[in-house]
C-alpha positions as a printed Julia matrix, in Angstrom:
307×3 Matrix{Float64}:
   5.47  -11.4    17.14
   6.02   -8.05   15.2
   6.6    -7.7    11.29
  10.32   -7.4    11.87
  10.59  -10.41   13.77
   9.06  -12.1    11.03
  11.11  -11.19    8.12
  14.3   -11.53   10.11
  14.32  -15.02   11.51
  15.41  -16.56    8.18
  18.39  -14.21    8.19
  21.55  -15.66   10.86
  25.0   -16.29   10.89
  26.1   -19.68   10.67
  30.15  -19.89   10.67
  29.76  -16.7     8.85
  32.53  -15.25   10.51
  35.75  -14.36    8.79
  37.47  -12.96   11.86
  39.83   -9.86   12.06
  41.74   -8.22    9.68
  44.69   -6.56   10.66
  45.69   -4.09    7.71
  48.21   -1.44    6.61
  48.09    0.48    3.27
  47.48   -0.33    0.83
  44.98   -2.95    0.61
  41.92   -4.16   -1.3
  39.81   -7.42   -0.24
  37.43   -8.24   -2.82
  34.6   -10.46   -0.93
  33.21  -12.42   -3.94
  31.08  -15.48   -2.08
  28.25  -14.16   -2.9
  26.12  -13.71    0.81
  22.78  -12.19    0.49
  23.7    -9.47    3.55
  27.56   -8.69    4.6
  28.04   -7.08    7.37
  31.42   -4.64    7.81
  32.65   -2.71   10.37
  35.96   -1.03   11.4
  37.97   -0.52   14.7
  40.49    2.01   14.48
  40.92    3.43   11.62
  38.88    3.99    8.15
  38.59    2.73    4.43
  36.11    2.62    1.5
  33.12    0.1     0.56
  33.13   -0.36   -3.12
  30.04   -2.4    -4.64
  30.31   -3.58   -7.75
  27.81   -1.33   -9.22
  27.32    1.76   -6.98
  29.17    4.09   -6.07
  31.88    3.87   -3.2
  30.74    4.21    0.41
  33.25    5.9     3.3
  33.63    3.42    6.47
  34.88    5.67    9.31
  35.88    3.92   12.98
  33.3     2.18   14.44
  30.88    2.67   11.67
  29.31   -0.65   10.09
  27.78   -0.83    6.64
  25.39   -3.86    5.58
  25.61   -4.74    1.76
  22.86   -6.51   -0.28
  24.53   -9.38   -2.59
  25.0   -11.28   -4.3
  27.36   -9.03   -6.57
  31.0    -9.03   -5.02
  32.2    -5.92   -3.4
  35.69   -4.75   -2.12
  37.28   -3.22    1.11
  39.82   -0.78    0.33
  42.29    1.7     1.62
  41.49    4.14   -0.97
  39.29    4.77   -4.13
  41.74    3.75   -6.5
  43.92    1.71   -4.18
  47.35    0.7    -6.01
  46.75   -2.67   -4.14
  46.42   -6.05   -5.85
  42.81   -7.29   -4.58
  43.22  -10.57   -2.28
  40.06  -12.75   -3.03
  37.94  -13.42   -0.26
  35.19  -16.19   -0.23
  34.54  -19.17    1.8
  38.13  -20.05    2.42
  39.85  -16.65    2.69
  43.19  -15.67    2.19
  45.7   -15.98    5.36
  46.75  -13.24    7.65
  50.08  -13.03    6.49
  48.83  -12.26    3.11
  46.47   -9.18    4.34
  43.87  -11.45    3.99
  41.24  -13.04    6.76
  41.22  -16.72    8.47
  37.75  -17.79    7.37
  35.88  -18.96   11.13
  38.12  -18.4    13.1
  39.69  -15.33   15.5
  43.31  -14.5    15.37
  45.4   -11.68   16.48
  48.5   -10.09   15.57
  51.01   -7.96   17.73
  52.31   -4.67   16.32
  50.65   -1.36   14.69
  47.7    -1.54   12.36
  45.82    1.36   10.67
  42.49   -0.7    10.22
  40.72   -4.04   11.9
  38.11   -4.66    9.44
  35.43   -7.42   10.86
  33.13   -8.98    8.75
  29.79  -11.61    8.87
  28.14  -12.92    5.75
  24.75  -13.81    6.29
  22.42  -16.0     4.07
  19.52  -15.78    3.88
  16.21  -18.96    4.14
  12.89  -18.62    2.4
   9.89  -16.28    0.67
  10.15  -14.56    4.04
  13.28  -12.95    5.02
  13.38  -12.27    0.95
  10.78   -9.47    1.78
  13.15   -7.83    4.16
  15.58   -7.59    1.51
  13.56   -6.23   -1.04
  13.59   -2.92    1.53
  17.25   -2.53    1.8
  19.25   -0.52   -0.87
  22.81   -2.08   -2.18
  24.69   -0.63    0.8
  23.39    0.68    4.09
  25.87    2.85    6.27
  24.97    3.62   10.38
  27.25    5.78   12.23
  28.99    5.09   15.06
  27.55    5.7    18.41
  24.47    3.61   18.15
  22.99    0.85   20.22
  25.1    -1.48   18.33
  28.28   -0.2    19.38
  28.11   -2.58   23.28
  27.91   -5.56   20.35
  30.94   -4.91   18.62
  32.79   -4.18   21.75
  32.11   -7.88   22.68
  32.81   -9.17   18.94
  36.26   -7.24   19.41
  37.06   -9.5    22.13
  35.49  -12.48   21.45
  37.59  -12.41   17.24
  40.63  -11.66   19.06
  41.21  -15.29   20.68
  40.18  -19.07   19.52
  38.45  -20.28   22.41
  36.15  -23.68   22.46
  32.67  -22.59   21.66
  33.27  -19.61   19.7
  31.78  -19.73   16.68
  28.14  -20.12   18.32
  29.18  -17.02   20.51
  30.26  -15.32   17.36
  27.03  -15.44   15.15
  24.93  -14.52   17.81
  26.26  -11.52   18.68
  26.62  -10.85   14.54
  23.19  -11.14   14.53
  22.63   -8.99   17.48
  24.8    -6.96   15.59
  22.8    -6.88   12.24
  19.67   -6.11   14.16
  21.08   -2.98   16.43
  22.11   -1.87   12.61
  19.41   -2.61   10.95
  16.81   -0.92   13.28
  19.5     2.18   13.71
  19.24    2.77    9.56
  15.28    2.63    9.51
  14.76    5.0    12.15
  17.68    7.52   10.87
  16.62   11.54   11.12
  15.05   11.98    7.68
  14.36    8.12    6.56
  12.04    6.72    4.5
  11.26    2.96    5.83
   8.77    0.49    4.37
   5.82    1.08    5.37
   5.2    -1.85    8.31
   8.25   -0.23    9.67
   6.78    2.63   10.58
   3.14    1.36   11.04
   4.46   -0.98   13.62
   4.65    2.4    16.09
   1.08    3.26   15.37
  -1.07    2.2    18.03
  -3.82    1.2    16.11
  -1.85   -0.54   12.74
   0.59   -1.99   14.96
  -2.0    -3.71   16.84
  -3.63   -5.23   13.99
   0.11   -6.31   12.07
   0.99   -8.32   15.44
  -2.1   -10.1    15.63
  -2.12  -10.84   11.94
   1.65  -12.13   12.47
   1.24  -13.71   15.59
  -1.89  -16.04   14.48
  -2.04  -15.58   10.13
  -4.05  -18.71   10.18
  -6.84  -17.26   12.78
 -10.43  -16.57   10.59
  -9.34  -12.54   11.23
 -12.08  -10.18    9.85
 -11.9    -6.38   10.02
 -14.28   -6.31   12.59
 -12.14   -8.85   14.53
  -9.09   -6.49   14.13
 -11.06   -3.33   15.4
 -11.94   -5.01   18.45
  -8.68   -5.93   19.17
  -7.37   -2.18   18.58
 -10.34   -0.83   20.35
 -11.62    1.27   17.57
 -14.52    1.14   15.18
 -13.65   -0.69   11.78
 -13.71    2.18    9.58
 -11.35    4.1    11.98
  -8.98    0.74   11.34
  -9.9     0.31    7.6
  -8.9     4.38    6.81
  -6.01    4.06    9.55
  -4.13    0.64    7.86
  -4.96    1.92    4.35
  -3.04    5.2     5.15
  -0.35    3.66    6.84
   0.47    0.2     4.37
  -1.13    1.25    1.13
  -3.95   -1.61    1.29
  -6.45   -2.69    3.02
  -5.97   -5.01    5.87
  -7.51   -8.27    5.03
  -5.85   -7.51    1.45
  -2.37   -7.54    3.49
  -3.39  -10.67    5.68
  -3.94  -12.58    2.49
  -0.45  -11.56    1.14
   1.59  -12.64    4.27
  -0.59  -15.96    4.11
   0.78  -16.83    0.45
   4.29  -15.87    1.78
   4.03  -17.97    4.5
   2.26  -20.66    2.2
   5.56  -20.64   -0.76
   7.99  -21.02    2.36
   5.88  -23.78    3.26
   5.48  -25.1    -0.71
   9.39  -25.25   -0.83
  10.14  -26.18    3.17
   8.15  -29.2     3.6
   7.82  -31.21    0.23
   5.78  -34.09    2.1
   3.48  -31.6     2.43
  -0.11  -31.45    0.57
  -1.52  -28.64   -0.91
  -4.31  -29.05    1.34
  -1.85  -29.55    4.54
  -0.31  -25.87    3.49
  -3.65  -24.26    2.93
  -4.73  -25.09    6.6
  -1.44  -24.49    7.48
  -2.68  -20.56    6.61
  -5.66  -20.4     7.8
  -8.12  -21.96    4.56
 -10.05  -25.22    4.99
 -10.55  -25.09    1.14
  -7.59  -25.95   -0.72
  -9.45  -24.74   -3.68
  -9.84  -21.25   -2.6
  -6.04  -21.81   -1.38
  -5.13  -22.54   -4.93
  -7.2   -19.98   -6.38
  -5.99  -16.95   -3.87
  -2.4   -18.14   -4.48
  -2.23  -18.09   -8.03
  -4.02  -14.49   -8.22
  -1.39  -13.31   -5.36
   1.68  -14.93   -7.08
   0.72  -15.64  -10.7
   1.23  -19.49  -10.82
  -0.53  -22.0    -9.19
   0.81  -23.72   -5.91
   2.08  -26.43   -7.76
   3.48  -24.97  -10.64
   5.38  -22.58   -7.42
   6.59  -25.94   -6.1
   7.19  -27.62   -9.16
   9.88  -24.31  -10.49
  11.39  -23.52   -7.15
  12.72  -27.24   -6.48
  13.7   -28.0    -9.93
């Protein structure tokens, strides 16, 4: 279990699809559900990404942007398109309109300039909300990547209704979304959070997995040193470099995340049931760690994020 694999697994496709749009210009599809992450990409031609407030983004053939919502956004021939936008949410316009069949694949004979595909992902929990937070209002990743085998196989698999293929479909958008996602943070010249990047160090990286991979285990910096084979100081100076704090102080941040995904997940749960649940037998010192992490108390987190 790395970081990444972490603060993904609340983010999939569920009937997110909304297939394959064959268009000729002009055109302008204004996507207006809402979905936390949107991910575009063209076969075959070109257009423009316009967010609602930033500025307009080139999509070239092949190339796949991912955009942050929920603000709506449009898909257009042209900055300035002459077209009258066609509304897409959760039931999206039909073909015939220039629109897309919400779920399901369809194809069209003839000449097209641009196949636009599209997956709207939401996205579950305190957790994946920390990938987010990383991510600008539109990311763009040329063609040519390791996501470029995916999209050859969403190609096909859009193009025909088939039994089963909605299951097939959000998989590979999530392959999809991951290919991208890990093609834009290690870009020539990025700047990626910061357990991005410490996930390659051989020391850091050690210590993150662990930490991930057991957050409830009693971990100590000198428990963490042994496990990356070097002294603690050599750790302590190493993490502090790389992440900005010190490790236990990041251990007991990714505990309350995991503890208000918990608060909100399982309401049978007790605050005592959550605290082991993270790795304190006190829920006192739970409470008490909680509340100087996130500012209210564990109930008062519970109490305002079901109302």
């Amino acid at each position: 279990m790395d970081v990444f694999d972490d603060l993904i697994r609340g983010v999939r496709a569920h009937g997110s699809l909304f297939g394959s749009s064959m268009l000729t210009p002009p055109w302008a599809l204004r996507f207006v559900d809402g979905a936390p992450l949107t991910l575009c990409t063209v076969l075959g031609g070109a257009g423009w990404i316009v967010p609602e407030h930033a500025e307009p983004v080139a999509l070239g053939d092949r190339e796949t942007v991912v955009v942050r919502g929920p603000e709506p956004f449009s898909f257009v021939d042209e900055v300035g398109t002459r077209a009258e936008p066609v509304a897409c949410g959760q039931h999206c316009a039909i073909p015939d309109r220039g629109g897309t069949r919400h779920r399901r694949g369809w194809h069209e004979s003839g000449d097209a300039d641009v196949t636009l595909i599209v997956g709207a992902y939401p996205v579950h929990g305190e957790i994946s909300s920390r990938l987010l937070e990383t991510l600008p209002d539109v990311l763009r990743v040329d063609s040519g990547g390791t996501g470029d085998g995916v999209l050859d196989h969403v190609a096909e698999e859009v193009s025909i209704d088939r039994p089963g293929q909605q299951v097939v479909l959000d998989r590979l958008l999530d392959w999809m979304l991951v290919c991208t996602l890990r093609e834009w943070f290690d870009r020539p010249g990025a700047e990626p959070p910061a357990w991005w990047a410490a996930q390659h160090d051989p020391v850091v990286g050690e210590s993150l997995r662990r930490m991930h991979a057991e957050p409830a285990a009693p971990w100590t910096v000198a428990a963490l040193a042994d496990g990356a084979r070097v002294s603690r100081s050599t750790l302590a100076k190493r993490f502090a470099e790389l992440m900005g704090e010190p490790p236990l102080a990041y251990l007991t941040r990714w505990r309350m995340t995991l503890a208000a995904e918990l608060l909100v997940e399982r309401s049978s749960a007790t605050i005592a049931d959550v605290a082991h649940a993270v790795g304190y037998g006190d829920p006192f010192g739970f409470s008490a760690a909680f509340k100087r992490v996130r500012g209210v108390s564990p109930s008062e987190f519970r109490r305002a994020a079901t109302a």
